[in-house]
N, C-alpha and C positions, 0 to 999 in steps of 0.2 A: 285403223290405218291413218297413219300422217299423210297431207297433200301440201307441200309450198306448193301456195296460189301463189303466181305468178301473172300467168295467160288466161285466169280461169274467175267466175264469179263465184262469190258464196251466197246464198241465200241466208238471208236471216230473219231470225220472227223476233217480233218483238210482243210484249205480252199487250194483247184486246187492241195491236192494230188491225186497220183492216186488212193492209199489204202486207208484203214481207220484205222486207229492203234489201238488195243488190250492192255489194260491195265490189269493186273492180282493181285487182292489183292489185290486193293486201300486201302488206310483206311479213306474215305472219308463219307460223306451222299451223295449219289449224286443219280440225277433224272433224266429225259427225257430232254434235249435240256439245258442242265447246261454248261456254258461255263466253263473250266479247261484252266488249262496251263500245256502242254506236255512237258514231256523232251525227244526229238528225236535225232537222228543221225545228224540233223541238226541246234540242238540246243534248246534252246526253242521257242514255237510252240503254238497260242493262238486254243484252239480248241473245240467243242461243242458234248458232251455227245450224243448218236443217237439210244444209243439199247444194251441190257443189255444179257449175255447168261453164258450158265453153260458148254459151248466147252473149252475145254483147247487146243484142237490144233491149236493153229494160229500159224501165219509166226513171226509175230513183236509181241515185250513187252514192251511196252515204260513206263514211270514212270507216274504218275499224281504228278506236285508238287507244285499244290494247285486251290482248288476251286476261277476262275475269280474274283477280284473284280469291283469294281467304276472305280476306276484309271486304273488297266488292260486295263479294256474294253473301257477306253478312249484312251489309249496308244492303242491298235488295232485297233481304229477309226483313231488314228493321221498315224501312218502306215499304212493306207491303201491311205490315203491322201501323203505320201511321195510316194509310193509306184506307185499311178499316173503318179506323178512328175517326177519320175525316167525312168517310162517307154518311155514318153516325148522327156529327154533326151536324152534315148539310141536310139531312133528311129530318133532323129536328127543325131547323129554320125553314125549310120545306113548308111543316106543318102549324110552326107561330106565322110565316108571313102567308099562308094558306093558299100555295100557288098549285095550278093544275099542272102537276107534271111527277112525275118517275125518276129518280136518279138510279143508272144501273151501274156504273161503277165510278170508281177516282182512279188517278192513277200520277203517279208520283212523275216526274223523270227522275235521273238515278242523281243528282246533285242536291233534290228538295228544291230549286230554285223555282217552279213549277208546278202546279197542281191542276188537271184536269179532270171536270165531270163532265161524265154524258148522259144525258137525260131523255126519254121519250115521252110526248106531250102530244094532243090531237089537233091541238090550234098553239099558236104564236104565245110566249112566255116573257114579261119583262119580268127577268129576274137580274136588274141593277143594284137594287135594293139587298138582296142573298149573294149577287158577287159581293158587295161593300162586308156585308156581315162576315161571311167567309174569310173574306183577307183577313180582317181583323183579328178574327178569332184563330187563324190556323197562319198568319204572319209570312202568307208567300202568294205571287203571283197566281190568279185563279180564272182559271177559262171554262167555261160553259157552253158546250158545244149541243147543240139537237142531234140528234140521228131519228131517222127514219125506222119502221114497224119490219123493213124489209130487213135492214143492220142488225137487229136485233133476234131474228129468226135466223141469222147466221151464222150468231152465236152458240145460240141456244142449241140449235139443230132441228131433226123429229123428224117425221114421214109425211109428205105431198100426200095428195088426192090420187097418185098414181100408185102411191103403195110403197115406194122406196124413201131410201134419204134426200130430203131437201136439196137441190141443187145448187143452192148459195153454200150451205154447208160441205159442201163435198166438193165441188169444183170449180164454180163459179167467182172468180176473184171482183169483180165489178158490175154492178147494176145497168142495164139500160133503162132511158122511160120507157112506160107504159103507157101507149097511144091507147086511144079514148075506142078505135077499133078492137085491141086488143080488151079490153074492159066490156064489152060489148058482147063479145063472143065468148068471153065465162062468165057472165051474168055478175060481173063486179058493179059497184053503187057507181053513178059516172061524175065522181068530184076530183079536183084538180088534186088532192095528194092521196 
């Protein structure tokens, strides 16, 4: 079923964010699982329609600036295929510059003008040295972001100590901290991350 948004938000995922971005106003046709191309804070953004609502309180407003074609959606096939390729790389320089840390993915924006890794790591990483290599070697603007043990069980998914699905995985869109109370009373190690 077709909906002109109008009065109405679309929800969109975008692929290993942690949100889902809120479009207000399209002036599009658009329908259930339509792939768009976003204009986000990080440029453009290949992304797929998820769920339709009449809230106007969200956090983000991102633009829709245009319903995916042929070619798009071959150009995000071809990106996700460099996007491999890169992670490849970094995980080799990884291993020559011998840094403690985990790369769990790349991710293209839908132009190339941009390349993000995200890594998890248990202490602080200067990795100036693997951005510099990186640019070079892969010729595009290169961000290297930490995420936390909790981001990444978000992903992944799996079953809590209560028996069910993971709560970050199923509902939970954002983390609160974890006061030094709360660490106390399930018998967590008591260090600040």
């Amino acid at each position: 079923c077709l909906f002109l948004i109008d009065l109405f938000c679309a929800k969109i995922q975008i692929k290993n964010e942690p949100s889902k971005y809120f479009v207000w106003k399209v002036h599009f046709n658009l329908k259930i699982n339509l792939t768009v191309i976003v204009n986000t804070d990080r440029g453009l953004q290949f992304g797929t329609v998820t769920e339709f609502s009449e809230d106007e309180n969200f956090d983000k407003y991102e633009d829709v600036i245009r319903i995916a074609s042929k070619k798009d959606y071959l150009q995000h096939l071809k990106n996700q295929e460099d996007e491999k390729k890169a992670l490849d790389k970094c995980k080799e320089l990884i291993v020559k510059n011998d840094l403690n840390m985990t790369v769990i993915d790349a991710n293209y924006n839908f132009d190339k003008s941009q390349l993000l890794f995200r890594f998890v790591s248990d202490e602080r990483v200067d990795f100036r040295q693997l951005a510099k290599e990186l640019g070079a070697k892969l010729r595009t603007r290169i961000e290297l972001r930490q995420i936390g043990v909790r981001d990444k069980a978000k992903e992944i998914g799996g079953l809590g100590p209560c028996g069910r699905f993971l709560c970050c995985n199923t509902f939970l869109t954002s983390f609160d901290t974890v006061s030094i109370s709360m660490a106390k009373n399930q018998g967590l190690a008591l260090n600040p991350t």
